[in-house]
Structures are given as C-alpha cells and as structure tokens.
N, C-alpha and C positions, 0 to 999 in steps of 0.2 A: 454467520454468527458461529462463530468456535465455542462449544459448546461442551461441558462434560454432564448426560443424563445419567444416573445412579443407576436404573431398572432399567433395561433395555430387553429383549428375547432372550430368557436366561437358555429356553432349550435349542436355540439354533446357537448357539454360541457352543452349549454342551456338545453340540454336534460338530462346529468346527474344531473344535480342543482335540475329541475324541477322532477324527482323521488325521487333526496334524502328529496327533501323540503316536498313532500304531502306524504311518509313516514315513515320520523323520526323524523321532526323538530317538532312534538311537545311529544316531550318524558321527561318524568321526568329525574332525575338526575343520571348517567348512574352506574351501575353497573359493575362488571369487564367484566363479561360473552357477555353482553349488546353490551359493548364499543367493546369486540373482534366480535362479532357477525356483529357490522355496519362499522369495519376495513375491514372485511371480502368481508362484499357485496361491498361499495364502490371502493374497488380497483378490484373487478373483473367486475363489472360495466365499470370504466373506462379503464380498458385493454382491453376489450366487445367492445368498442366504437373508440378509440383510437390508439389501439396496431397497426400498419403498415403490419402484418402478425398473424393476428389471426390463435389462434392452437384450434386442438379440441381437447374439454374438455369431453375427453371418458372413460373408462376404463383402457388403455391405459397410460396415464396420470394418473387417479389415482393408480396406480401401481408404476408409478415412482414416484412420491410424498411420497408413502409408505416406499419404500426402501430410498430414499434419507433422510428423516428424520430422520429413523433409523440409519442411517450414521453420519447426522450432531450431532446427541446426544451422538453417540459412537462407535466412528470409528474407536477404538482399540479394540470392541469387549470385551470391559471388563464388560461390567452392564449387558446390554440384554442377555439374557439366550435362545435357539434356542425355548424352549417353550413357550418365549412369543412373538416372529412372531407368533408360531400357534397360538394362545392364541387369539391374535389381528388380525388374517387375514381374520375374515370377517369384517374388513374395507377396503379390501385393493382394491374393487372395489368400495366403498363407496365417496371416498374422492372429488370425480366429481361430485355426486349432494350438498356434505357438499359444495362444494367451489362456485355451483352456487346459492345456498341459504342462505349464509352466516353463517354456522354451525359451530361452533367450537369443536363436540364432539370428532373427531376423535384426536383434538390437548388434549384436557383436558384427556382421557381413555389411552394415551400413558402418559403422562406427570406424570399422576397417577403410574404408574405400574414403571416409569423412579425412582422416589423419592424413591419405595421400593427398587428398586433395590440398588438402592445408599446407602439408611440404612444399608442393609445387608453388599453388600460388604465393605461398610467402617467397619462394626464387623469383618469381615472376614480377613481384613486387621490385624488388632490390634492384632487378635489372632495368625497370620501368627508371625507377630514382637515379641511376648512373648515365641518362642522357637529358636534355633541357627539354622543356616546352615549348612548343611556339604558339604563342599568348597572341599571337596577329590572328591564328585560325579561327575562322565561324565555324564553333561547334558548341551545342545542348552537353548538359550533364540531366538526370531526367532526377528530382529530388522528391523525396516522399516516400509514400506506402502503395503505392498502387500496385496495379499485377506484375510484378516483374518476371521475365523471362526467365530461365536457365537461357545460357550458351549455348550455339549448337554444336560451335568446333574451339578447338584452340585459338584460332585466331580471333573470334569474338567474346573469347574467355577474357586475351589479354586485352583488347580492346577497351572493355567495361574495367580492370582494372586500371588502365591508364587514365580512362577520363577522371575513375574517381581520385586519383590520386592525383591530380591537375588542379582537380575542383579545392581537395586539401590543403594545396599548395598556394592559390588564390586566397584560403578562407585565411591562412599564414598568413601573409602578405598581408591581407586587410584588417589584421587584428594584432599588427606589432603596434611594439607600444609607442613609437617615436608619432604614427600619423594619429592618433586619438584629440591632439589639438592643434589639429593644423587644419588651417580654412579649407572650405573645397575646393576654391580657385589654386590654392600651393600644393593643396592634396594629389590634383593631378598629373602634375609632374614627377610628384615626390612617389607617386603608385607606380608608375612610367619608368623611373630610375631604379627603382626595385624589382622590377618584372624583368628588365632588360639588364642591369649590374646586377644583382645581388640575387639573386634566382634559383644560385648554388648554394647560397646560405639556406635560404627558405626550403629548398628542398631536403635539404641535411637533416633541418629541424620534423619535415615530415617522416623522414628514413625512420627519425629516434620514436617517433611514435608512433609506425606500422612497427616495429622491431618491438618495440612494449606488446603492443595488441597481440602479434602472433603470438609470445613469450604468455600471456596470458590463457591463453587457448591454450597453448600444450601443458602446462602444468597443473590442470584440472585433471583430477582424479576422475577414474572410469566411473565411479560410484554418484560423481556430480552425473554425469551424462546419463548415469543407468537412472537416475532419479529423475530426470527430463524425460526420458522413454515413458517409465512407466506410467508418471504424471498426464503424457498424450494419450495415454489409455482408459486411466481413470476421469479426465474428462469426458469424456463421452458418455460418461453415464448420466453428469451432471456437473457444472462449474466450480462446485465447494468442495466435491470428493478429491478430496489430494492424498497423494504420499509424502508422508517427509521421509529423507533418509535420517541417521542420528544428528549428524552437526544440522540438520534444517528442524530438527523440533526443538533442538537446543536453542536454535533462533528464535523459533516460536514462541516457546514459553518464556525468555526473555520478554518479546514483543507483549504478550497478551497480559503478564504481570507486571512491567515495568523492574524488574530486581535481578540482577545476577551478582555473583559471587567473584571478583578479579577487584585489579588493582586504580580501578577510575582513568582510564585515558583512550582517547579517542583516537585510530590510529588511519592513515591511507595511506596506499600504496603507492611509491614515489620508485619509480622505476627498479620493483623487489626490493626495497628498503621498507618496512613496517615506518613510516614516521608519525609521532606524536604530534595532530593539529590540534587536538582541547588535551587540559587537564580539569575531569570535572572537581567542583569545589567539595572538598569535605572529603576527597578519595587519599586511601594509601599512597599517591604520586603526588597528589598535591600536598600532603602531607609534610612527605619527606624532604622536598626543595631540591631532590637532585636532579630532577628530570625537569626540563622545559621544552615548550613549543621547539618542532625541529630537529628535536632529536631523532636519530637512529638507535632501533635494537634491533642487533644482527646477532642473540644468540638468547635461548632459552635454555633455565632448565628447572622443570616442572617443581624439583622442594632442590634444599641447599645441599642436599648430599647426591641429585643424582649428576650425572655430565649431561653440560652442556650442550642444545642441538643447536645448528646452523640453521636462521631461518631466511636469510637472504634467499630470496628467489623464490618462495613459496606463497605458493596460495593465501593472502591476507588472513582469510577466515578462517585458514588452517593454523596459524601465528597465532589470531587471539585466543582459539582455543586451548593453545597449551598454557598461556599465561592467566588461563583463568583459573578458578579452581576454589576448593572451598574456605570460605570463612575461617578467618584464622591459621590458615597454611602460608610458607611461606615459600614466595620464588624468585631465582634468581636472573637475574639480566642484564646480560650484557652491552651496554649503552655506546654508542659513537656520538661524542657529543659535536655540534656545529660547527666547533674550532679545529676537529678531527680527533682528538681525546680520546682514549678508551675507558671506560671505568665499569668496575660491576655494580650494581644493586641489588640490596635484598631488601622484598617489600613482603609485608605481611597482606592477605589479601581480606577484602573485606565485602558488603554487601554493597552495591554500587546502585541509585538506584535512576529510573529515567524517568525523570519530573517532570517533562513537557506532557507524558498521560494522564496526570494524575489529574483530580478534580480541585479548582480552584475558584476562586470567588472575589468580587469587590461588592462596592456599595455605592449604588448611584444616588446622589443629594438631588432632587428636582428643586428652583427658584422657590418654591415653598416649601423648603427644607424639609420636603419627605422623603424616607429613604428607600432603597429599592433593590432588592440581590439580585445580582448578575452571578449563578454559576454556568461556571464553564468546565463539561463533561468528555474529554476525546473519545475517550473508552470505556468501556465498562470492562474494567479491569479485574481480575482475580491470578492467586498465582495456582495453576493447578501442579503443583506437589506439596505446597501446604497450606492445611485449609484455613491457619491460621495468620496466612502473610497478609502482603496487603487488599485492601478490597472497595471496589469504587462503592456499595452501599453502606459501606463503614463509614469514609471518608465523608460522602456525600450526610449522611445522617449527622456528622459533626457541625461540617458547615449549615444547615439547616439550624440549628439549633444556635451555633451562635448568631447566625443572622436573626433570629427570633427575639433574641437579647438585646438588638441593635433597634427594634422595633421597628423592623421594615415593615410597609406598608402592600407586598408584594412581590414574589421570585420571577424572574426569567432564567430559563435553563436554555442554555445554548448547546444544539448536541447535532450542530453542520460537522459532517464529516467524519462523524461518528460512525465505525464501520460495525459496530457492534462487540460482541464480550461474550459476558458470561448471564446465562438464562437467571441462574439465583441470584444477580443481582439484580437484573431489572426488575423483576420481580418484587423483590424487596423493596425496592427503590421505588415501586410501582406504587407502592402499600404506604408512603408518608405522606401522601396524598389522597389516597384512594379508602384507607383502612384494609380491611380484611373482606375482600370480595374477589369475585373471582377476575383475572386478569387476560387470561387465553386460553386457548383449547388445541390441545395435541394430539392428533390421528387421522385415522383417513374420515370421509365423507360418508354419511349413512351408515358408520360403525360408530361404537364405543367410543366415547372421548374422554380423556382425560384433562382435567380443570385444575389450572392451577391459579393458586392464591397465595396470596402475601399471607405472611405472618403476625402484620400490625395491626392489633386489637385497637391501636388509638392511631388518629391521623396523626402525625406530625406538622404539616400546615395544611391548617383550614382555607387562609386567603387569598387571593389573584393569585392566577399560575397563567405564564407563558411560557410556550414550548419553542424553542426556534429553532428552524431543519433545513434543509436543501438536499440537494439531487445526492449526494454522498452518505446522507444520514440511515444507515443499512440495521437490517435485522434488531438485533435488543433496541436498539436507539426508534425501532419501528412501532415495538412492541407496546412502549412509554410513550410513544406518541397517540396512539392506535385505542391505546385504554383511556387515556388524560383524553381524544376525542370523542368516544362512543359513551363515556358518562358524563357526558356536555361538564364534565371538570375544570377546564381553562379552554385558551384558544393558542390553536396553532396555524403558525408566520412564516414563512418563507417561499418556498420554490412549491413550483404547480403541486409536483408527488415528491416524495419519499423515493430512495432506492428501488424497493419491491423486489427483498429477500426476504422471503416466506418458509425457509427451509432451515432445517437445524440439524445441526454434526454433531457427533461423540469422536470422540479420538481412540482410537484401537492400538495398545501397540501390539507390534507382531510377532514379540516374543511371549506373547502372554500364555499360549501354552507351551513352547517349544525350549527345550533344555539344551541350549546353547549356551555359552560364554558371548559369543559375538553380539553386537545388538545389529537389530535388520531395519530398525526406525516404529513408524507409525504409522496408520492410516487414519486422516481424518471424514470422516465418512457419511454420508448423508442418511438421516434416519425417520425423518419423516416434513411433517410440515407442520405450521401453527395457522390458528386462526384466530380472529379478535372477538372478542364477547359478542359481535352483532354477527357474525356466521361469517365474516368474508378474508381470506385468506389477501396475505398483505403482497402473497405472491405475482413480482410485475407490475403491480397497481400501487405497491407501495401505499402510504396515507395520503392524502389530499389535504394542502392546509386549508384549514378557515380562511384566511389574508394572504393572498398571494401577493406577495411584494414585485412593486411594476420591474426592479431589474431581475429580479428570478423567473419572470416570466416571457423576458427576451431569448432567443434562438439561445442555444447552450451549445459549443463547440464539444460539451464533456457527457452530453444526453447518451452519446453512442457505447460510455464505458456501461451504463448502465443495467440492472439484471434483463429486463426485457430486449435488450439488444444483444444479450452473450451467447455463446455455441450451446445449446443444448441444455440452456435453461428447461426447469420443471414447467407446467403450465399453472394458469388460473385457476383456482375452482371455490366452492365456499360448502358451510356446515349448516347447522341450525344454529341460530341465536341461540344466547345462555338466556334463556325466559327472565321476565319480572327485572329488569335492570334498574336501579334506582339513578334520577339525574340529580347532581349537586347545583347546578342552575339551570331556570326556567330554559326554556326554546327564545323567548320573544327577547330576555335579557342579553345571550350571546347574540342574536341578530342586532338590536342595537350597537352594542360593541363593536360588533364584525360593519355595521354602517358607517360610524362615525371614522371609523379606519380607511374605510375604501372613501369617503368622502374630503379626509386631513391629504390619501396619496395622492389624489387626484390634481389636490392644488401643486400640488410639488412639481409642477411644467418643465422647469428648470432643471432640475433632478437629472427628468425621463429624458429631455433631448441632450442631454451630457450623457448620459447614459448610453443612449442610441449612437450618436455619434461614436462613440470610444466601438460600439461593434462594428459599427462599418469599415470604422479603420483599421481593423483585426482581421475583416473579413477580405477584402483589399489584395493579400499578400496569403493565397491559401496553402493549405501545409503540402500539397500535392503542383509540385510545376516543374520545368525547366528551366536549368539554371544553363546562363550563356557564358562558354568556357574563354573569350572572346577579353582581353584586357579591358578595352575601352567598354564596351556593354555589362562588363560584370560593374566595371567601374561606379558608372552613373545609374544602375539599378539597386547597387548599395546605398547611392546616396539615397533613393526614394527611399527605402527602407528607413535609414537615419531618419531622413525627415518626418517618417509617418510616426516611428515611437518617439521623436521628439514632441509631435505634437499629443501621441497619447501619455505623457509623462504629463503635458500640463492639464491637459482631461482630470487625469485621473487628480492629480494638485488641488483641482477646483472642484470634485467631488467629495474631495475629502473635506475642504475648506466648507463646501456646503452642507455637507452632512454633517459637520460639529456645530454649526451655524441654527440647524435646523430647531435643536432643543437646547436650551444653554445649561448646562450640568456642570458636576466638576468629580471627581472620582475621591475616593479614599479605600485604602487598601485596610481590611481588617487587621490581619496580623504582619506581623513584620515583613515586608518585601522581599523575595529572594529574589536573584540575578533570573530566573525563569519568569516569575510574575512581574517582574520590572519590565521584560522584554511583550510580555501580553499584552499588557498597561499599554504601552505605547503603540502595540499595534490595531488598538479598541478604535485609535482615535481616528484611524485609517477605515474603520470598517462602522462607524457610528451611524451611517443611516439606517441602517437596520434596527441595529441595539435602541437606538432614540425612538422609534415605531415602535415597538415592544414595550418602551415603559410606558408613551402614550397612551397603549390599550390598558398595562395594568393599572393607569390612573382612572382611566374608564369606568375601570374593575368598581372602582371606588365610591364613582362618581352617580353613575346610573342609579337610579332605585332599585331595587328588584319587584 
C-alpha cells in the first residue's frame, strides 16, 4: 500500500536533515557519479534510522546483492559469461561497506563489463542471422525460468544464442499470417515449404527484431540502470521499500491518482518511432482532429517558442515526458502522418485522466425486481500533490448515495485486484459502513498503538454488504475487508485469503533537505505494520473469506506472486485486540448465510467439473520445458497446443454461458455509459459466476430473520 502518513519520527528525520545539511548542502553542481554516490548514502541513512526491522549490512547481504543484480541484468543468462562472476567476485563481499559509504563502484565495474557484453553478443547475433538453419537437426531449446547457466566459454556463449534465435525463427514461421486458416493436413506442407524456401525471409524478420531489442538496451540512460541497482538493495530490507528515480515517481503518481497533465494519447514504440495507438476521448488530440491512429511524432518542443528536439530513437518514456506538461501550456509537434506528410501541431495541454481506476458502479434487477449495487473499486486512489484532486472515498461516497436513491436492496463492492492506495481512504471508506469506530492499529507488538478511525458520525449504508476479493486484493483493499469481517458487518466471497500485505510506506523524497537544483527522486519506504481490530496483523495471512468460491479454491498458477511467497517479506505476528467491539449481526445470522451459500455451490456440479477441466488443460503444457528445435516435432507439438486452447476457448464459452444462466438478471447502468463502463459492462457477463453468488447472499441478507 503506497501510502503518505503525516507524523512519522519527526526526531530521526531531524537527524537525517541535519547530517545531509553539514555534509552535502554546500556542494557544487552535481555530477553523475556525485549525484549516485548522495542517492546512495541518503537512502541507507534513512533505512539506518527508519526502517521497522533493520537487517545487517554484512557480507551476507553483500553476497546477495551480488547475485541478484547479476539476475536483474540477465536472467536469461545470455550476456554474462561464468568468467565474468570470477572476474567480479572480489566485490562480492564488498558491496556492504560500498552501500554504507555511499560508493558506487561495484554499480559502475559491472555496468562496464554489462555494455561489453551486449556489444559483442549483439555481433554475435547478426552473424548467427547471416547463415540458415537446419530445421532437420534433433535439438531442445530449454524455455522457461528455471536455473539457467551462465556460459562457460565462447563457444557455449554462442551456442545458447543460436538456438534462441532458431527457436524465434520457428515461432516466425508459425505465426505468419497466410497459415492461421489453413487445415492441419495443408498446414504441413505449407510449414515444410516455409522452413526449407522462405527461411531467409523469416530470419530477416527475426534480424529486425533482435536489432530493435539491442537498440532498446543501449539507449537506456545510466540513471534507468543506477535505479535497478539500488532498487536490488533496497529490497532486501523488505519487498515495498523502493526507490524511484524522478521520471519512475512521475509514473507513480500518475498510476496511484489516475491524472496527469499532457495532451490525451497513447503512444508505442514502433521501431523508435513514438506512434499514436489510442486517442483518449475528451483529450486536446482528440480534440483537435489532426492526429489519428498511426501517426508518427518525430519532433518535440516543450512550449511554442522553444526548438524543436528530435525524438526518434529515444527512450518512449523519455518522448512522453517532454510532451507532457502543465495544464494549459502549450506544445509543439511535429507529426509524420501515414501518407508520409509532415505537419506541425500545437496542442494546449490539459488534465488527462485514467478511468479504468476510478470507482464505478451498475445496478443489478433480480426476477423480483429488487435492486442491487455492484461497485467496482480498482484502487484506492488519491492524487498525492493535491489534496484536493481526485479521491476513491469521494467518488465512492457519491455512488453510495445515489445507489441509496435507486432503493437498492443491498451493495456488493468488488475490490479483486485491488492492489491497494491510499490509508485515508479506506479508512474513510471504512466509516460508510462501519460509522466512527476504530478501524486498525499501527505499531509494533506490546508497545503503544495507534488507533485509527473514520470520521463518520453517521453510517451511510446500514444494509447487506458484500465484499468480493481474491489472491490479488492487497493491503487498503485488506484493511476494508479485515474491518467489514471482524464486526461480523457483511460477508466476504472469494479466494481462500487475501494477499497478506500487512505493511505500510511513506514516500520520502530525497531532496527534502538537500539544496540542490537536480532532483535525485524518492524513497518509498516501509514504516511499520497494521493490525485489524481483533489483534492479528494481516501480514502473509491476508483475510480469510467467509465463502470460498469452489473455482478460487482450485490450485492457483498466480499463489506464488503472492506476499508470503516474496524475497524477504516482513513476518507474521499479532497485538491485543481493540477491547468491547460492537457486532452489526448476530454470529448464528452470518452462519446461516455463510450455509445457505456453501449449500446453493455445492449443487453447481457442472460449474466445478468445467472448471477443473479448464485447469488440467492449462496444467498440461507447463510454463517450464523444452522446446524441440526439430521442424517436424516443433510442427505437431504446436498443433497439441492449438488443440488444447481450442478446446479451453469452449470451456471457458460454456462457463460463461453457465454462469449467466445461473441467476437470470439484467443490468442497467446508473448514469450515462462512457466507452470505459460499456467495456466493464460486457466484461461482468464473462465473470458473472461470481457476481450472481454475491447478490444470492445479499438476498439472504434480506431474507433470513435475524
């Protein structure tokens, strides 16, 4: 949960201020080496002081920092060669006193040796691509994540580049667009005549896209790389400590408010071309009519009076940052339109915003024409630089209230995948339900805690509340579920647990005492933990629903991203309960509830063995094997593959067909449909077993006595 707390240890911070102030703050104007050397100490200083479970910074530690970076740079073992671990391994106890005295050699002596590497094999590539294949040889490509090797020589350097670029050259061939509908019996000739005539075309096309790939690599700023360094550091204290550099908080706080300031259009990278694939609706581009899908802009310049830069060949994200900019500014662009046309534009830039986050809502009619709110919550959004922009307990308070007027009979809040926000709002958000009681507790264990509580003196709905979660539903999304369970408030549906992120960040940036011009980004930083009204911290354990829905409770291919499976997750532990809790329903009433649920899945037979079925055939084809480099065997083990998602397309066809089946409903969109909520809408219908379980119970809600 990205998180901004107002009160944090004002006198350890006085104390970081007061060392960065007497000495850096009077330093000339920073060099690069400079700048990573005071990123450096800074953020180990403030983990030093701050961090809730300081690690030691021993040998130990720089060992792991060793190999892990050598991972983040090349995790397919394609660049690094086993002779440059020996090469480099007398840093590899080094990196613990580099990290407490702000050193950056061991980041620059890799980063060096990385760039050769990448020269070379990008030669080694090109000359691989200037002779054929022979597509008759029995040979593995080995695909997946498993332990891969470094090389021990050259020759098994290029060796591992050849097959991969064999295997590219197959995946070519089997994904041109002429064999997509041709039988399998014509397929295999028509595979045959391609492998053995046209083989030179296919591998051209591979040339153009190892040539992009490397072209991607070298034009990353040292500043990208030095922020992947540090980033393997600061994990090791804990999974959510990050650094951002400036352009990654710049993404940040985009991401967590949904709002930035630029001209509405959506841009990718088309071999160092910026190209236009959306014009969002309502932006200064779609505004103005001159820009359409497809276009090129190969020249910025930030307002009308400065010149023009060349953005061709640069870093995407370094393109969209100069065309953003604030509200009401205007910038210029030089456009290539699809006929080859040149033309400039000037767009005035405006607030652009991203409405797939925001909190939105319908109303489901059940055959007895009662009605029923379905919101749906991604995030708990806020924008942190003002505290006045948008805010998911705003929004969410609105749709509450008109759903109130519709005279629903009952909410469901959908909040799968919800990664979490901002602490003041769920909090908030906690309180429309809850009133004004306390909602968690923040501190360590056998000390002082802090209790917080919503603000709402009156509930905003008193009636059925359903919560619906799954394995992704992380931190604030834990919180609201964690409170709505422990004052038997509603019942919560979905997967076994909850995420189980129990931890909460402030964001620090690292200019806050240092009198610089440059910005050196931010630290997001872990600062303590929470626990829920009944003592038990949601860390690892995540919540538990009430109703575990039979397909959330099959084998989960996605169990392993989860906090209790990360590098150096915090551990479990729990407080004292907030005494005297009051419940909003009996014990015996939500077990009824929770019975009639588990007794309606049980009959749904049909459901569960489409269900099962669709994991076998997933499981089938695991993400970890070899691949046979071999014409004829890659041939006929593509076709399995076809066949298997052919058959899980109609699986999944007749789940969905069963799962709208299951409760007969019909939708209606409160206020006016935008092109976002039209695309929801149809994707409800897809995902309605669930949703249809959920109103079941809040009819329950209704139905039971108390």
């Amino acid at each position: 949960m990205n998180l901004k707390i107002k009160k944090l240890n004002d006198i350890k911070y006085i104390i970081i201020g007061l060392f960065f102030f007497f000495s850096l703050s009077f330093c000339s104007p920073l060099g690069e080496q400079e700048k990573h050397s005071i990123i450096l100490k800074s953020i180990y200083k403030t983990l030093y002081f701050l961090h809730p479970t300081p690690i030691s910074i021993d040998n130990d530690f720089s060992q792991k920092v060793y190999d892990n970076f050598f991972e983040k740079l090349d995790n397919q073992k394609r660049f690094f060669l086993q002779k440059d671990l020996e090469d480099l391994s007398l840093y590899r106890e080094k990196i613990d006193d580099f990290w407490i005295h702000g050193d950056p050699t061991f980041f620059n002596v890799i980063m060096k040796r990385f760039f050769i590497r990448v020269k070379e094999a990008e030669y080694i590539c090109f000359q691989i691509l200037k002779k054929s294949f022979d597509f008759n040889k029995k040979e593995t490509y080995i695909l997946g994540k498993q332990k891969f090797s470094y090389p021990k020589n050259q020759k098994e350097w290029i060796e591992k580049w050849r097959k991969y670029l064999k295997y590219m050259t197959l995946l070519e061939i089997i994904t041109s667009t002429k064999q997509k509908e041709i039988t399998s019996t014509k397929q295999k000739e028509i595979w045959k005549h391609a492998f053995f005539n046209e083989k030179k075309r296919y591998r051209k096309k591979v040339e153009e896209y190892i040539q992009e790939y490397f072209r991607k690599i070298k034009i990353k700023k040292e500043s990208d790389w030095f922020s992947i360094y540090v980033n393997v550091i600061t994990s090791q204290y804990d999974p959510h400590t990050n650094y951002f550099s400036p352009k990654e908080k710049e993404i940040f706080d985009l991401n967590i408010s949904g709002q930035t300031e630029g001209i509405g259009v959506e841009l990718q990278d088309d071999k160092g071309f910026p190209t236009v694939v959306k014009l969002i609706s309502g932006g200064p581009a779609w505004k103005n009519k001159k820009i359409e899908i497809g276009d090129r802009i190969i020249r910025v310049a930030t307002n009308v009076n400065s010149e023009s830069k060349n953005i061709v060949g640069m870093l995407l994200e370094n393109s969209i940052r100069l065309i953003r900019g604030k509200k009401g500014s205007e910038v210029k662009l030089t456009i290539q339109k699809k006929n080859g046309s040149i033309e400039e534009v000037i767009l005035t830039r405006d607030v652009i915003e991203k409405k797939e986050i925001f909190a939105k809502s319908v109303i489901i009619l059940d055959k007895n024409k009662n009605k029923y709110g379905l919101i749906c919550l991604p995030e708990f959004y806020f924008n942190p630089e003002n505290k006045n922009g948008r805010n998911a307990a705003r929004d969410m308070k609105k749709i509450i209230q008109e759903l109130k007027k519709e005279n629903i009979k009952g909410i469901l809040i959908d909040i799968r995948n919800n990664g979490g926000g901002s602490l003041d709002a769920v909090i908030e958000i906690s309180g429309f339900f809850l009133g004004k009681v306390p909602i968690l507790q923040i501190g360590k264990p056998n000390k002082k805690k802090k209790i917080l509580k919503s603000h709402e003196n009156k509930i905003l709905w008193t009636g059925p509340l359903v919560i619906l979660v799954n394995e992704f539903s992380a931190s604030a999304s834990e919180i609201l579920a964690a409170a709505i369970k422990d004052y038997k408030r509603g019942i919560i549906v979905g997967s076994d647990q909850t995420y189980g992120k129990g931890t909460i960040q402030t964001i620090y940036p690292l200019n806050r005492f240092l009198h610089f011009n440059e910005k050196l980004g931010a630290l997001k930083l872990t600062i303590n933990k929470f626990y829920r009204v009944n003592g038990s911290s949601t860390q690892l354990k995540g919540v538990n629903s009430d109703i575990v829905l039979p397909r959330k409770n099959t084998k989960n291919k996605f169990l392993k991203f989860m906090e209790k499976n990360q590098t150096n997750s915090m551990k479990w532990d729990y407080t004292d309960p907030i005494p005297s809790i009051r419940y909003y329903y009996k014990n015996l009433y939500i077990e009824n509830i929770k019975h009639k649920s588990i007794k309606r899945l049980k009959k749904n037979k049909d459901f569960i063995t489409i269900y099962k079925t669709m994991q076998s055939l997933e499981n089938q084809f695991p993400n970890e094997k070899k691949i046979s480099l071999n014409w004829k065997e890659f041939f006929y083990e593509n076709l399995k593959i076809k066949k298997r998602n052919e058959n899980l397309k109609k699986l999944k066809n007749n789940l969905n067909t069963f799962g709208t089946k299951t409760f007969p409903i019909f939708y209606r969109i409160l206020s006016k449909e935008s092109e976002k909520q039209k695309e929801w809408k149809k994707n409800l219908y897809s995902d309605f077993y669930d949703v249809s379980e959920c109103i079941n119970i809040l009819r329950d809600f209704n139905e039971i006595p108390q």
